[in-house]
N, C-alpha and C positions, 0 to 999 in steps of 0.2 A: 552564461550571461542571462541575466532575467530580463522578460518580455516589456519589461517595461508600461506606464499608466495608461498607455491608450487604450481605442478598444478593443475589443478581445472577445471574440463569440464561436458560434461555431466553424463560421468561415475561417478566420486565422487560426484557429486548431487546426482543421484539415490540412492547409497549405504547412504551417509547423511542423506535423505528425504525418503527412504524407499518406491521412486515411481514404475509405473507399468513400464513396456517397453511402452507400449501406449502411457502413461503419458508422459514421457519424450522424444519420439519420437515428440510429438506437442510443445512441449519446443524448440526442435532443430529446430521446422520449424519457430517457432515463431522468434529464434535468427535469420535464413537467412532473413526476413521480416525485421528484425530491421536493418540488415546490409543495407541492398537494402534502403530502405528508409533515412538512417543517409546520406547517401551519397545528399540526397536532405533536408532534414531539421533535424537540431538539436536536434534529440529525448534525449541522452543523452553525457556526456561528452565524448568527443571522447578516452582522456586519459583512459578512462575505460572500451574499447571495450576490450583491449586486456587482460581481465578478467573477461569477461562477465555477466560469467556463478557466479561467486563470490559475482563480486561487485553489481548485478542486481537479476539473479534468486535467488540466497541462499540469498540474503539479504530480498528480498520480502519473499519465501518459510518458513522462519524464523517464521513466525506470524501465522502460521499454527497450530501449535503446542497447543497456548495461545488462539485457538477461540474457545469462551463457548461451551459445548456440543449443548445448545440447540439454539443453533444461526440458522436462518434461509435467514436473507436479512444482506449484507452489501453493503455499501456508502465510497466506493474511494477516496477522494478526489485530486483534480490538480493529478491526474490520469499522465499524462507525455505521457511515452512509455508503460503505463500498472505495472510501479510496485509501488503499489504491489497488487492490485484490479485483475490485470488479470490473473497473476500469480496464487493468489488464487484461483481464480475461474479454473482454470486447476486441483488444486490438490483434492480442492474439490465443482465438478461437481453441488451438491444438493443445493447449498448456490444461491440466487437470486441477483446480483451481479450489483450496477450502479457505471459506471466511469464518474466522473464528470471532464472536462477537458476544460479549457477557451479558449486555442489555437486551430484553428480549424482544421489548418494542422494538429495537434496531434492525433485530436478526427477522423477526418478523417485516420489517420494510427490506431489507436485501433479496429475503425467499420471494415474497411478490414482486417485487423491481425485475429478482433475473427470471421469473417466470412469463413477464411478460414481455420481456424485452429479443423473446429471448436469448436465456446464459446458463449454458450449463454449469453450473456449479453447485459444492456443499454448504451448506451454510449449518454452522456447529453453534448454537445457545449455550454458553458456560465460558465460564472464568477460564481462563488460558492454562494457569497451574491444573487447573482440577482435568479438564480434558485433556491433557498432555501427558497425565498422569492414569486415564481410565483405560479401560479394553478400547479397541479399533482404530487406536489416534494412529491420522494419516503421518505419511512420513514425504517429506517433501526435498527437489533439489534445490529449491529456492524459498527461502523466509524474506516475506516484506512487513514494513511495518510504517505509519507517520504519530506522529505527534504523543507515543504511549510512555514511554518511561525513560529517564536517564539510558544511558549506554550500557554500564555495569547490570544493572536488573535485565536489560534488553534482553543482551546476550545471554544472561542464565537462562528468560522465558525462551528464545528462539532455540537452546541449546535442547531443547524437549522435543522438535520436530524433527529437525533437520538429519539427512544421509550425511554418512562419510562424504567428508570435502564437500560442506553446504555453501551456496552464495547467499550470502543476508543481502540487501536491498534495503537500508533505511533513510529516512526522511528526517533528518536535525535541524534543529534551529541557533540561536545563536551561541547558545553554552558547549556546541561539541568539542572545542578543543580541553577544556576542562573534562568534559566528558570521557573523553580518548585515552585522559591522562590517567584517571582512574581505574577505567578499564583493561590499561595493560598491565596492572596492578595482579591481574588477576588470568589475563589472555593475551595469550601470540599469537597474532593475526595479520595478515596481509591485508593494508587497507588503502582505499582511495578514494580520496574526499575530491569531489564533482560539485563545483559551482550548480546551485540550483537553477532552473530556466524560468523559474517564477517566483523566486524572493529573494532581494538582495542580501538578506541579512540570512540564508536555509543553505544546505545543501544537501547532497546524497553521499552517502557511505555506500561502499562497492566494498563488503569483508570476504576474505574467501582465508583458505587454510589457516582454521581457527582450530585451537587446542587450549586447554587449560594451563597454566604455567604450574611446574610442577616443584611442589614446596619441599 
């Protein structure tokens, strides 16, 4: 169920997400970074600043909930402004965490945002194909992703990262079931679609024992 129009800052985050003062205290600095920098490049819709905390943290912080107990490495993909790859990695510390981001202005605001924040994390400059394709690409139990590509393309780009029996973690909006329809066209997968906590019209795909359908 989504949080609905009222207001929404950091205070109802914490109480939603059930984070620490700390936690959310690097949340807050995280949003001034974002501010400071939107002013020079296009991290996110600007229409959406003025629910920041809504449309950005609780949407990324969402996916928290759905990561396997025993997950230990995830893979961001087109990472943006960090959600929902950095976000994660805030709420939980333990997770080894690479954002992969093609624009370099971006990847450049991520490397400073978790430096100061700080976040330990990788942050990878390149196209998804080409790094998924080079020497040292990380290999992760968990791939997330929002707003990057239909369903079918998804899963071939996450299908570059991911361990035997990976959990994807993605963020859809209102074409998934068309999406879904396409994609099993091509993959057998275990899926489960989770009402989004912050758009009525989004949800979250939960894939796990995914394999190619064999022709």
């Amino acid at each position: 169920m989504h949080t609905g129009n009222g207001k929404y800052g950091p205070e109802e985050f914490a109480t939603q997400f059930g984070v620490s003062r700390e936690t959310c205290g690097r949340l807050i600095e995280y949003e001034k970074a974002l501010r400071q920098w939107q002013r020079r490049i296009n991290l996110v819709g600007p229409s959406t600043l003025d629910d920041v905390w809504r449309r950005h943290f609780a949407d990324s912080a969402q996916l928290a909930a759905h990561l396997r107990a025993d997950a230990r490495s995830l893979v961001d993909l087109g990472s943006g402004a960090g959600f929902p790859g950095l976000v994660l990695k805030l709420l939980r510390p333990d997770l080894e965490v690479h954002l992969i981001e093609a624009d370099k202005r971006k990847a450049a605001f991520l490397t400073a945002t978790a430096a100061m924040l700080p976040a330990k994390v990788a942050v990878i400059a390149g196209r998804i194909e080409d790094v998924a394709n080079g020497p040292g690409r990380p290999r992760a139990d968990i791939v997330t992703a929002r707003a990057l590509a239909p369903l079918p393309a998804l899963l071939e780009l996450a299908s570059g990262w991911s361990v035997d029996n990976p959990q994807y973690l993605l963020l859809k909006g209102q074409n998934v079931e068309s999406e879904l329809i396409s994609a099993t066209k091509c993959w057998n997968m275990t899926v489960r679609q989770i009402d989004s906590a912050t758009h009525p019209e989004g949800c979250l795909l939960n894939i796990e024992r995914i394999a190619r359908v064999k022709i």
